[in-house]
C-alpha positions as CSV (number, residue, x, y, z in Angstrom):
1,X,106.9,-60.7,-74.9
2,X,109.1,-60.3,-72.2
3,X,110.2,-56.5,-73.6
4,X,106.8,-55.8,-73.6
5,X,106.1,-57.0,-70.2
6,X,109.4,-54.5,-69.2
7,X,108.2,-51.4,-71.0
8,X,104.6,-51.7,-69.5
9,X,106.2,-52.0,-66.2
10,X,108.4,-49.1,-67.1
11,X,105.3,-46.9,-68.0
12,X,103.4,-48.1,-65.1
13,X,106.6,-47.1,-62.9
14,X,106.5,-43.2,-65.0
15,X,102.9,-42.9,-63.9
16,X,103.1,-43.8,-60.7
17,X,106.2,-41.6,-60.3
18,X,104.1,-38.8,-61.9
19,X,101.0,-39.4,-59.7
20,X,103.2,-39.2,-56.6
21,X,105.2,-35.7,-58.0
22,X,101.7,-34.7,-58.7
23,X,100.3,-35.6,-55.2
24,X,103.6,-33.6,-53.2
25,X,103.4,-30.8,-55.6
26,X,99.3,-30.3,-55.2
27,X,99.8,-30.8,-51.3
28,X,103.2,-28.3,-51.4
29,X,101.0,-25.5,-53.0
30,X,97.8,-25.7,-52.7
31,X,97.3,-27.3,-48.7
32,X,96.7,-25.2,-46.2
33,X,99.2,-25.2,-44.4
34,X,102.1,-21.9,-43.3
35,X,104.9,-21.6,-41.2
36,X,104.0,-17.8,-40.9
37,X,101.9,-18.1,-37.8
38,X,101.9,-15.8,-35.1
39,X,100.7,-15.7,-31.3
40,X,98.4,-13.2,-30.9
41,X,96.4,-11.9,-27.3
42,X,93.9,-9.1,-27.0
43,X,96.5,-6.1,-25.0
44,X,94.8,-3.2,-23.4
45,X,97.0,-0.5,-23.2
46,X,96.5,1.6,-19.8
47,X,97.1,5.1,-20.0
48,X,95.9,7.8,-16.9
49,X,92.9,10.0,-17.6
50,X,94.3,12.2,-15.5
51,X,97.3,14.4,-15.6
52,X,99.7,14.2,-12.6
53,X,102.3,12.4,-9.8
54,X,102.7,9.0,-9.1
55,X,102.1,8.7,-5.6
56,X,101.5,5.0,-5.4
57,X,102.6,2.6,-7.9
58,X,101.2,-1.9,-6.7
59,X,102.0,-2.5,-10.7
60,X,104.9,-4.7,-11.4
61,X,105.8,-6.2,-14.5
62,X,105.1,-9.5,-15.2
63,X,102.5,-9.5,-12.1
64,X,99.4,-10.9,-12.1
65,X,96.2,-8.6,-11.3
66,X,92.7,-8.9,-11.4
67,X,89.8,-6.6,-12.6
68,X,89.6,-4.1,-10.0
69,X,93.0,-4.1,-8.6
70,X,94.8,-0.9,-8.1
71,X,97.2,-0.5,-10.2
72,X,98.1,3.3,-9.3
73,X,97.7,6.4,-7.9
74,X,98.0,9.8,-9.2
75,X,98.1,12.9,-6.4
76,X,94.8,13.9,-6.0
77,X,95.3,16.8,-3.5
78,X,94.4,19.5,-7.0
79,X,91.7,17.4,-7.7
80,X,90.3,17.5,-4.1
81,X,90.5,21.3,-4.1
82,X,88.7,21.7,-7.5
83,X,85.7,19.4,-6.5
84,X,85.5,21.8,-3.3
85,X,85.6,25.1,-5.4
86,X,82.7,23.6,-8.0
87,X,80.6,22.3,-5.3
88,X,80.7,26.4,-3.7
89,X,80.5,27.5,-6.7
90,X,77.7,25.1,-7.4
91,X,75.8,26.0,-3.9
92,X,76.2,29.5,-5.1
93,X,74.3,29.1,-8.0
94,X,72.0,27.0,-6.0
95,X,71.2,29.7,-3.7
96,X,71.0,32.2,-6.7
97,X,68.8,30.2,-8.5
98,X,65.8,29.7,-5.4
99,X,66.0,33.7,-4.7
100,X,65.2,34.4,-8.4
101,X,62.5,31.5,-8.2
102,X,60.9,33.3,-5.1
103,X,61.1,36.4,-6.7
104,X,59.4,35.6,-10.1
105,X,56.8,33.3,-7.8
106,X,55.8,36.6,-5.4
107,X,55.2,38.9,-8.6
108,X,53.1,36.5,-10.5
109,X,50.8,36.3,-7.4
110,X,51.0,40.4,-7.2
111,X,47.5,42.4,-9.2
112,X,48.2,44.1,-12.7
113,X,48.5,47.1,-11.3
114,X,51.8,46.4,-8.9
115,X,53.9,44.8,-11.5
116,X,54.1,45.7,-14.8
117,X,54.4,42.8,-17.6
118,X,57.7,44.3,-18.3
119,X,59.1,43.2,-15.1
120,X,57.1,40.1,-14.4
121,X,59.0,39.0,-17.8
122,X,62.4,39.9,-16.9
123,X,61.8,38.1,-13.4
124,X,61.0,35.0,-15.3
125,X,64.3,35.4,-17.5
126,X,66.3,36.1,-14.5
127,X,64.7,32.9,-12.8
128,X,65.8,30.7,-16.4
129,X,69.5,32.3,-16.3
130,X,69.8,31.1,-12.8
131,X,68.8,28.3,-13.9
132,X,71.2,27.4,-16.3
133,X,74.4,28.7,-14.0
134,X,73.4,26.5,-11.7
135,X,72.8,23.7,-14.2
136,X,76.3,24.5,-15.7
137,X,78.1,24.7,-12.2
138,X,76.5,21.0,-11.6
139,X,78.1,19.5,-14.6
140,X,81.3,21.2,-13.8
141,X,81.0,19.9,-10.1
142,X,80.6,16.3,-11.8
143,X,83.1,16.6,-13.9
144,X,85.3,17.5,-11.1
145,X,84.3,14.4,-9.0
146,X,84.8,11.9,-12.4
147,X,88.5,13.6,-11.8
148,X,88.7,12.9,-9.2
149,X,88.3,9.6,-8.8
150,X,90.3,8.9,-11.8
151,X,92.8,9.1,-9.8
152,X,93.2,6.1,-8.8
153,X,93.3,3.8,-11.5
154,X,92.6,0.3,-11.0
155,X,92.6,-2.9,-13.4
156,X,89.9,-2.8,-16.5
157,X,90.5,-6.6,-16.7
158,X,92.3,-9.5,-15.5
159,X,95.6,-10.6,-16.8
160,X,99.5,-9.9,-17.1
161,X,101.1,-6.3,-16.9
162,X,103.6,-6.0,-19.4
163,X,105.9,-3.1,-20.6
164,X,105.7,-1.3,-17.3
165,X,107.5,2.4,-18.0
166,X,106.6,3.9,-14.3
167,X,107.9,4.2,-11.3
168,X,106.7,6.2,-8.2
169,X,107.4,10.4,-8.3
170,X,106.9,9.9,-12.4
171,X,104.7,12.5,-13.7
172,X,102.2,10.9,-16.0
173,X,100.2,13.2,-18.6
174,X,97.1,12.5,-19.9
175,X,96.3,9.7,-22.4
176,X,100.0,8.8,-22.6
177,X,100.1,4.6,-22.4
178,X,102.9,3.7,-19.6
179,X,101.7,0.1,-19.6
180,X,100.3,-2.8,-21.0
181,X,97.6,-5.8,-19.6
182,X,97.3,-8.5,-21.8
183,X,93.6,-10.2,-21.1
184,X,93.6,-14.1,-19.4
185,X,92.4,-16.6,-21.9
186,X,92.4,-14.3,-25.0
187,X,95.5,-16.1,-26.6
188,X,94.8,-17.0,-30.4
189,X,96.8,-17.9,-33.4
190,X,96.6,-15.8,-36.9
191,X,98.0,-17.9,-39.7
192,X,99.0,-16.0,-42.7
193,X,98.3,-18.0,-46.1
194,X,98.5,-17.6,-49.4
195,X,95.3,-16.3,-51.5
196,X,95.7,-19.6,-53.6
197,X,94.8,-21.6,-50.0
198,X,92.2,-19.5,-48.6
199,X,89.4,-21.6,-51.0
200,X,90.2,-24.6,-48.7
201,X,90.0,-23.1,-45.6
202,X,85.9,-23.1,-44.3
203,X,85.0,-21.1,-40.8
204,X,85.1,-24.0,-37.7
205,X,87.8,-26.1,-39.8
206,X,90.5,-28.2,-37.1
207,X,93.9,-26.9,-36.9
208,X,96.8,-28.0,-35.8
209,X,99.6,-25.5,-34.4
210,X,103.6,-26.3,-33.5
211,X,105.2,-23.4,-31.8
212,X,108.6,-23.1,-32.2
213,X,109.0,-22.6,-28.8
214,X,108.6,-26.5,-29.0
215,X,107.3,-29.4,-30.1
216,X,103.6,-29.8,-28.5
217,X,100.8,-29.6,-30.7
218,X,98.1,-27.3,-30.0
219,X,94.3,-27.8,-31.3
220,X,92.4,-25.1,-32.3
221,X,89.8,-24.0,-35.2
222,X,89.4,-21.7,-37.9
223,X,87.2,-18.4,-36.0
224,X,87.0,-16.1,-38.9
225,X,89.1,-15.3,-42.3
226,X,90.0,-11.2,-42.6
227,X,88.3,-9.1,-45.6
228,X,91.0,-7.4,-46.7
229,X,94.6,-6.3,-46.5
230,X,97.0,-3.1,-47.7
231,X,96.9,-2.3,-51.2
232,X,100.6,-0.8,-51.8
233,X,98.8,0.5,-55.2
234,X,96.2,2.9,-53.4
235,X,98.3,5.3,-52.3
236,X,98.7,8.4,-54.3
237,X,102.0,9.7,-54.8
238,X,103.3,12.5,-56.9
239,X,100.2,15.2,-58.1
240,X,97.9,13.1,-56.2
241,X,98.2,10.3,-59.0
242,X,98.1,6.9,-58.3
243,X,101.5,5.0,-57.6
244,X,101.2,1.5,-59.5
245,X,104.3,-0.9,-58.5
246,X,106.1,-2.4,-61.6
247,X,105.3,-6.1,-62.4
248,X,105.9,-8.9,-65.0
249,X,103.3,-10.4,-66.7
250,X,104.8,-14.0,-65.7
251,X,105.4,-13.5,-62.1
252,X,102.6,-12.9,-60.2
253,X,103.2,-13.6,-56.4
254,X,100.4,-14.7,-53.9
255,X,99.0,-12.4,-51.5
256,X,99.1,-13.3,-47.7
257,X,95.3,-13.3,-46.1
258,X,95.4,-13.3,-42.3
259,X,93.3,-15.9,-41.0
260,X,92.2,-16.4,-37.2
261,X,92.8,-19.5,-34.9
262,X,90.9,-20.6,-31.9
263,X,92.5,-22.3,-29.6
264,X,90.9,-24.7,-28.0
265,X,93.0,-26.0,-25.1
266,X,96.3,-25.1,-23.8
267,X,97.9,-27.9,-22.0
268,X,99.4,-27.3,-18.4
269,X,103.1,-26.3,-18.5
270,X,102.6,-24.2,-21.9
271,X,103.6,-20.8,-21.9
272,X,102.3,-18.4,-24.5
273,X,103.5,-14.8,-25.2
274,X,102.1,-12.5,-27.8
275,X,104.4,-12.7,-31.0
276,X,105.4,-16.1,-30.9
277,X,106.0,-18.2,-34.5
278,X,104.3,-21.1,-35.0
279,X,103.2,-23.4,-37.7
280,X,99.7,-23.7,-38.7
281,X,97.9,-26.4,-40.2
282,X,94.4,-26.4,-41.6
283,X,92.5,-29.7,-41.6
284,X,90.1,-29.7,-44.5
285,X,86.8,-31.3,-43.6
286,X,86.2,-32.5,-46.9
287,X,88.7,-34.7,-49.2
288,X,88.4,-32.5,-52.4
289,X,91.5,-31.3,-53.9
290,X,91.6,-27.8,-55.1
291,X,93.5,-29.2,-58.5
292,X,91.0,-32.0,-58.8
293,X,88.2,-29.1,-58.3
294,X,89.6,-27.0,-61.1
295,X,90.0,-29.7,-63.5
296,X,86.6,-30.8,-61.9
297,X,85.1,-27.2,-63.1
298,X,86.7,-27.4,-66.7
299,X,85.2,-30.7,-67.3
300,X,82.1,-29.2,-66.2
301,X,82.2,-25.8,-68.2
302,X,82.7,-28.3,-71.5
303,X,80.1,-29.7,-70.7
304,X,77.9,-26.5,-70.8
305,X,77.8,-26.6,-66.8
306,X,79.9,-23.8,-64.7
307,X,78.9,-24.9,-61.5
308,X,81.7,-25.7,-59.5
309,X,82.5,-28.4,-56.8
310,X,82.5,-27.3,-53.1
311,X,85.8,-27.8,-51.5
């Protein structure tokens, strides 16, 4: 009796030894939860529209600006002297343009007989060409004025310059970035977890985040899951043919689906940069295991029913 009370202790000790390896093993693989988190921010990066030489510089790095500030200055003396050659030009074409209007006007108020309709065409096609010049010569006049203007170029939004690579007398060329402005309040997390945790994870789902920076945690939710990521296997290589990596049929390793984070409040003395690591952890709303789903769905699908539990 009392060897049989031992070995169902025993057996009752196996199971719940298996129940717990079960329990840490299903939470290890399947909970969503990474350590490969990253800090993200949305960074403009400010390059001149215009070509030309620093002649003012109020950026610094790490400095504070709002939207509007003026950041720099390019010379604008060329500038100056092209709006003032378009806008003669421009008058010229003005003027051009109301003598050929008064002409074709006077002739179609003259009799048959003092203008032929030879001419009274071509005055009306002289009229239209004026027209146009001057039409052209008002674009180019804008044109020169959005120049300009450009100039001077101020802040497109508030936030942080980073990465400053200017100082005044630099030339600056067109479209070249020589700074950075990461947006106020546009801090977020992406978590990057494995495809076999991705089921778990709903849109709006609590998160927790640990920087490593230290050890505060940081709420946030779930804001949206990415579609899609490289595939190594789409691009062609030799004879345009498709270059398929080399795998074994018994190692197949989980694909890393970036997914967005929220976050909700950051408390006072925090400081976030763009790049950080942190740890992400996904609260699931619901208590459904994804093991106990599967083995859920194959009790199901012998029963004739594929329909599978919502996680």
């Amino acid at each position: 009796m009392k060897r049989a009370a031992n070995m169902a202790m025993t057996l009752v000790l196996i199971g719940a030894i298996v129940i717990c390896l079960f329990y840490i093993w299903d939470r290890y693989m399947y909970t969503p939860w990474t350590r490969d988190g990253r800090v993200r921010a949305d960074v403009v990066n400010i390059a001149p529209d215009v070509s030309g030489w620093v002649d003012q510089l109020h950026a610094e790095n790490s400095r504070e600006v709002k939207e509007g500030d003026v950041l720099f200055t390019v010379d604008r003396s060329r500038y100056q002297v092209a709006v003032d050659l378009a806008q003669a030009q421009s008058d010229t074409a003005k003027v051009a343009w109301d003598r050929a209007s008064n002409v074709y006007k006077r002739r179609t108020q003259m009799s048959v007989e003092a203008v032929s309709r030879e001419e009274l065409d071509t005055s009306r096609l002289d009229m239209m060409e004026k027209k146009a010049s001057f039409t052209q010569s008002t674009a180019v006049l804008n044109s020169a004025k959005i120049d300009l203007a450009r100039t001077v170029y101020t802040s497109p939004a508030s936030g942080k310059i980073i990465n400053l690579e200017l100082e005044k007398g630099d030339y600056v060329n067109r479209g070249v970035n020589r700074l950075a402005l990461v947006k106020d309040g546009s801090y977020y997390v992406t978590g990057y977890f494995e495809e076999t945790k991705i089921p778990s994870i709903r849109i709006g789902d609590k998160v927790e985040i640990w920087l490593m920076a230290g050890t505060v945690k940081l709420d946030g939710h779930v804001s949206s899951i990415d579609s899609g990521i490289s595939n190594s296997n789409a691009e062609p290589g030799t004879q345009m043919l498709p270059n398929v990596e080399a795998t074994f049929a018994w190692v197949r390793l989980a694909q890393r689906i970036p997914v967005n984070i929220k976050i909700d409040h950051v408390p006072d003395g925090i400081h976030l940069s763009s790049g950080m690591s942190a740890t992400v952890k996904v609260v699931v709303q619901k208590a459904t295991r994804v093991i106990s789903a599967r083995l859920y769905t194959r009790w199901m699908k012998s029963q004739g029913d594929v329909v599978a539990p919502s996680i």
